[in-house]
C-alpha positions as CSV (number, residue, x, y, z in Angstrom):
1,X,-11.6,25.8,-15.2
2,X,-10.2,22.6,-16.6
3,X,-7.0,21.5,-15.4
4,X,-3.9,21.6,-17.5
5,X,-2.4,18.3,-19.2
6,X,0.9,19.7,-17.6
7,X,-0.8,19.8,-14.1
8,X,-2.5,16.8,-14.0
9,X,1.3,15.4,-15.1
10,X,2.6,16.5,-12.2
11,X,-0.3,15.6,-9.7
12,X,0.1,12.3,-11.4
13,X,4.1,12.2,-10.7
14,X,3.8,13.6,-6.6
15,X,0.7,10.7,-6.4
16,X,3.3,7.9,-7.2
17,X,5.7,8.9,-4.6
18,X,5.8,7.2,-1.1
19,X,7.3,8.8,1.3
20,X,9.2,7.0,4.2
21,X,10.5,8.4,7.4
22,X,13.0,7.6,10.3
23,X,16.5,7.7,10.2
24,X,17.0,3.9,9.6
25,X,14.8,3.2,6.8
26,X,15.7,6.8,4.8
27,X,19.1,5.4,5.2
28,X,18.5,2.0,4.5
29,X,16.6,3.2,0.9
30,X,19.2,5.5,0.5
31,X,21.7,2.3,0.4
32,X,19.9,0.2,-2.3
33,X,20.8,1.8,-5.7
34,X,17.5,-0.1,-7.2
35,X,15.0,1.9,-5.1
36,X,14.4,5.2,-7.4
37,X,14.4,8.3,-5.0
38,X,13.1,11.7,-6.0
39,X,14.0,13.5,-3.2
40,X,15.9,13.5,0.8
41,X,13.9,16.0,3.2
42,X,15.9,16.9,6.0
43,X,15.2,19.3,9.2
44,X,17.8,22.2,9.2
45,X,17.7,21.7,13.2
46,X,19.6,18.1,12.7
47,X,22.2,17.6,14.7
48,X,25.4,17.0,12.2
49,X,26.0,13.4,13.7
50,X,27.5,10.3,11.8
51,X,23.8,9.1,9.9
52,X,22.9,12.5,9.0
53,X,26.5,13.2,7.1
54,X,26.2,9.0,5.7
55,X,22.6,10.3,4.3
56,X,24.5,13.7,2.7
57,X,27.0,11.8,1.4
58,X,24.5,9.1,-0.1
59,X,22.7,11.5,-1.6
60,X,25.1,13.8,-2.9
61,X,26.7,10.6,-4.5
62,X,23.4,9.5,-6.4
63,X,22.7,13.3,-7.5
64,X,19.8,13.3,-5.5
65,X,18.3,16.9,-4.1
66,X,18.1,17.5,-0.7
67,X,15.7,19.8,0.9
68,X,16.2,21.7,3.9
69,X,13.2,22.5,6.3
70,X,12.4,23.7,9.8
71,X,10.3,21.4,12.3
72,X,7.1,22.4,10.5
73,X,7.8,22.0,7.4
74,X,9.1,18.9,7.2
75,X,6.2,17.7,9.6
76,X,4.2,18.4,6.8
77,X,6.5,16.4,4.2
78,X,6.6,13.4,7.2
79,X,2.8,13.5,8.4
80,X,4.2,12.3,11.5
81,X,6.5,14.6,13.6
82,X,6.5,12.6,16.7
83,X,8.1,9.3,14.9
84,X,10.0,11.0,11.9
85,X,13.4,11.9,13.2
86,X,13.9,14.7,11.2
87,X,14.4,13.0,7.7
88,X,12.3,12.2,5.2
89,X,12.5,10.6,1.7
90,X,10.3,10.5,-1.5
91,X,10.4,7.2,-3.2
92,X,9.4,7.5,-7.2
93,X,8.2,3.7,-7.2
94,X,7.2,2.2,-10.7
95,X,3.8,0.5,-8.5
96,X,3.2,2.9,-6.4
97,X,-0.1,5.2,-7.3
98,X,-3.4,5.7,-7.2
99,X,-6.9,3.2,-7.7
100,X,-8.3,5.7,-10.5
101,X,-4.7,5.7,-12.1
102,X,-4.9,1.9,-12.0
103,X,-8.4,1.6,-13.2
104,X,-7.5,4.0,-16.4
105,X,-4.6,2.1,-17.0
106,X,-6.4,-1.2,-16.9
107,X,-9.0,0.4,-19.3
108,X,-5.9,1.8,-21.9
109,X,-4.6,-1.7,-22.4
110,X,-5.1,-3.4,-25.3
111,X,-4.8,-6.9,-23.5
112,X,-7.8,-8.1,-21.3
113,X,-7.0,-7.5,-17.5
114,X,-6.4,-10.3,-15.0
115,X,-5.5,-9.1,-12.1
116,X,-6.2,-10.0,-8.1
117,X,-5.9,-7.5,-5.2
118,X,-6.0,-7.0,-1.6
119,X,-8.2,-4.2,-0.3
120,X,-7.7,-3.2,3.2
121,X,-10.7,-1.7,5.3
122,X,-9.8,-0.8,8.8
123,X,-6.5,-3.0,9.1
124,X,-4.6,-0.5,12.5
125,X,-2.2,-3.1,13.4
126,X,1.0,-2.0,11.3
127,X,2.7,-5.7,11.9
128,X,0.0,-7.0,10.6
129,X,-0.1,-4.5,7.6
130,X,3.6,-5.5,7.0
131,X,2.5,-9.2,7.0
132,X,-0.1,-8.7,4.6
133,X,2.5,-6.9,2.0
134,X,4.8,-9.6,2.8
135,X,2.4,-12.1,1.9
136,X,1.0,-10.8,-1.4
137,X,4.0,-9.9,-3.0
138,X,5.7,-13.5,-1.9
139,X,2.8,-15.0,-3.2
140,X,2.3,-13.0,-6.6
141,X,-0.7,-10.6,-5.4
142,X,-1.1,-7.8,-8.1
143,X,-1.5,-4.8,-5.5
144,X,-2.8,-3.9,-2.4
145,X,-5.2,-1.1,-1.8
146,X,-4.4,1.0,1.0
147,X,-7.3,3.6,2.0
148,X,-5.7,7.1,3.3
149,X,-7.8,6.8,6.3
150,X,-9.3,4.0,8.7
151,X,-6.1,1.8,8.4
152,X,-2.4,1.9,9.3
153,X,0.0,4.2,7.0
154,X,3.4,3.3,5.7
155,X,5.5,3.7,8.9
156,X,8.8,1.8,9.9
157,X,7.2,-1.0,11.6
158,X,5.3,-1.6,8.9
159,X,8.5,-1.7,6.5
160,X,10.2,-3.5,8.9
161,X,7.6,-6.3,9.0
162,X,7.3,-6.1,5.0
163,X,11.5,-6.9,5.4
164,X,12.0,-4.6,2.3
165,X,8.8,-6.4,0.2
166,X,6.7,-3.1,0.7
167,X,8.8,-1.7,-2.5
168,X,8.7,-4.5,-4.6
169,X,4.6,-4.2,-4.1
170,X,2.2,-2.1,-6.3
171,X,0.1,0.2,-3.5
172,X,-2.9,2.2,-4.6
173,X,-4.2,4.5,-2.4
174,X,-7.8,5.8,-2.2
175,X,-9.5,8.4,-0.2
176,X,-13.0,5.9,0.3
177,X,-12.3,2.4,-0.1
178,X,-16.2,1.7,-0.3
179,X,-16.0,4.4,-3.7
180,X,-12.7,2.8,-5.0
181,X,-14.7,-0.6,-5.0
182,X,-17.8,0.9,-6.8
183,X,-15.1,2.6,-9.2
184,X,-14.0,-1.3,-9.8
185,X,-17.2,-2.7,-9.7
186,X,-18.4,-0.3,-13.0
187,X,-14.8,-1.4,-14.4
188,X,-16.2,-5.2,-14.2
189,X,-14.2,-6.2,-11.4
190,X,-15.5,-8.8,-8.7
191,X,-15.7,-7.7,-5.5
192,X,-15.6,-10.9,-2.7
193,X,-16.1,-10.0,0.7
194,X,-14.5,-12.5,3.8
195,X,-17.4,-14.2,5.8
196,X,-17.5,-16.9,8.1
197,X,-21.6,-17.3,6.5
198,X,-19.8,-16.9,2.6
199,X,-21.9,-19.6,0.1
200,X,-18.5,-20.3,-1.2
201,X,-15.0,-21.3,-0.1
202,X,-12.0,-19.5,-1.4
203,X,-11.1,-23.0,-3.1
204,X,-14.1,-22.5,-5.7
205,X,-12.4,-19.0,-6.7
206,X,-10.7,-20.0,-9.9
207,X,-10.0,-19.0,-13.1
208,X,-8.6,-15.9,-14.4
209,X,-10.3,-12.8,-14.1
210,X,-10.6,-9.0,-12.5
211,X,-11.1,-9.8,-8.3
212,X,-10.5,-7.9,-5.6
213,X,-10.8,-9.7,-2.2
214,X,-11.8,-7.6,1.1
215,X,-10.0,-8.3,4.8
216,X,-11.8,-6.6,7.3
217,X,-10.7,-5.1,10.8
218,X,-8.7,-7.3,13.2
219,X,-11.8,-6.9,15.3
220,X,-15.3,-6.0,13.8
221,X,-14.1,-7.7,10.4
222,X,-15.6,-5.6,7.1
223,X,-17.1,-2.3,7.7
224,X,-21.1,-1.6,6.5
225,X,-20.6,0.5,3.6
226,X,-17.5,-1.2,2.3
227,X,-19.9,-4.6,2.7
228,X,-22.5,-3.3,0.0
229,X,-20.2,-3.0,-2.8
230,X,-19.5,-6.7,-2.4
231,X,-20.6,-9.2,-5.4
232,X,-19.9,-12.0,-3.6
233,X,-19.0,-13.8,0.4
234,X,-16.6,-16.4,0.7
235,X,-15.6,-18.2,3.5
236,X,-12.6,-20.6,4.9
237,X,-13.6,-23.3,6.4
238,X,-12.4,-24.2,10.0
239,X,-12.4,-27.1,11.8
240,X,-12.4,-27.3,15.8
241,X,-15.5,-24.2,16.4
242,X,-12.4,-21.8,14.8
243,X,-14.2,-18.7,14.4
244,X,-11.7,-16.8,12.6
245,X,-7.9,-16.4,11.8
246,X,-5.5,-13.3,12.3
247,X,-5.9,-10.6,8.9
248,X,-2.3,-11.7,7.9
249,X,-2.8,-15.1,7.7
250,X,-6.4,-14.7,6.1
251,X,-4.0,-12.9,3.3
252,X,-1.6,-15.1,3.3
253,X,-3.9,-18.1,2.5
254,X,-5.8,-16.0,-0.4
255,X,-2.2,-14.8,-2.0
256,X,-1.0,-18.6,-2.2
257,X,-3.9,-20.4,-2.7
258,X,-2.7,-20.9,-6.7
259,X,1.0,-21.7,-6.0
260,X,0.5,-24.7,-3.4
């Protein structure tokens, strides 16, 4: 049976949200009257203690709902009931989506697309995931993609590293990073892939057009599959028998290249 235009509205609208968790960054959000919140999650076991009735009285003041749940439930809102602190908060951010939403949208527009991102396959270290926001929205990145699995999720450490950039930058999720990247690849976009053997230096990458470049793990760099749907290696050249340099930095030096 084909889905509804109504439901696929409203699958569209729950995949835009982000939700955060913690007490300090819920309350945090909850203090900046630019970040657009759909809803406060909040375990009915709470103790009643000075953040909690702050968050209440947050909310209550910016009309937002708040939703009651036992442990369970809102372990299921949080994905992560060991580091939640029994809030939650869904974030309706204007960037925040999906890579298929992206792609169609890219497709709809009637103006040619040039656009750079970061794709992220196997990046665990949350600091370093927070750098790598930092980075590309400081440095005019147009999005990040952030696979479901294999890398680090959108935790508190990781918006603390961002220091609040994580929700001024567009992230789009995928299930598969190696599909998203053949989804991009059919959509003409070039795929470059970070090698220390790359026929080309990141300097010779100019020009406007449709690129998405690749960091790989902190440790065993891209993965296989992710590998094949690369165009094109680059490399950054090192002096002194350098090897490599730390993910962050590697995104740091790709999302600035243009502006120095």
């Amino acid at each position: 049976m084909k889905d509804t235009p109504e439901y696929l509205k409203k699958k569209a609208f729950y995949n835009s949200l982000l939700t955060i968790y913690g007490r300090k960054p819920v309350l945090e959000a909850l203090q900046n009257p630019s970040l657009p919140v759909h809803k406060l999650h909040m375990a009915s076991s709470n103790q009643r203690d000075q953040i909690i009735s702050r968050m209440e009285a947050l909310a209550e003041a910016r009309h937002i709902e708040i939703a009651r749940w036992d442990r369970k439930g809102l372990s299921r809102i949080s994905k992560n009931a060991r580091q939640d602190q029994g809030v939650a908060l869904d974030l309706a951010l204007p960037h925040y989506g999906t890579c298929d939403a992206f792609i169609l949208q890219q497709r709809a527009s009637a103006e040619k697309a040039h656009y750079e991102l970061l794709a992220l396959d196997g990046i665990t270290n949350p600091q370093n995931l927070g750098m790598i926001i930092r980075s590309a929205c400081a440095g005019g990145m147009d999005g990040i993609i952030l696979p479901r699995k294999g890398c680090a999720q959108i935790d508190p450490l990781v918006i603390k590293a961002s220091t609040g950039t994580l929700f001024k930058t567009r992230i789009l999720h995928c299930d598969t990073l190696a599909d998203a990247l053949g989804n991009f690849r059919k959509a003409g976009t070039t795929i470059f892939g970070l090698s220390s053997h790359g026929p080309i230096t990141l300097a010779e990458v100019t020009g406007k057009a449709p690129r998405i470049f690749v960091l790989g793990n902190e440790t065993h760099g891209v993965s296989d599959d992710v590998a094949k749907q690369c165009n094109r290696l680059l490399r950054i050249p090192m002096d002194n028998e350098v090897e490599s340099l730390n993910v962050a930095v590697t995104a740091a030096l790709i999302s600035f290249r243009g502006q120095l």
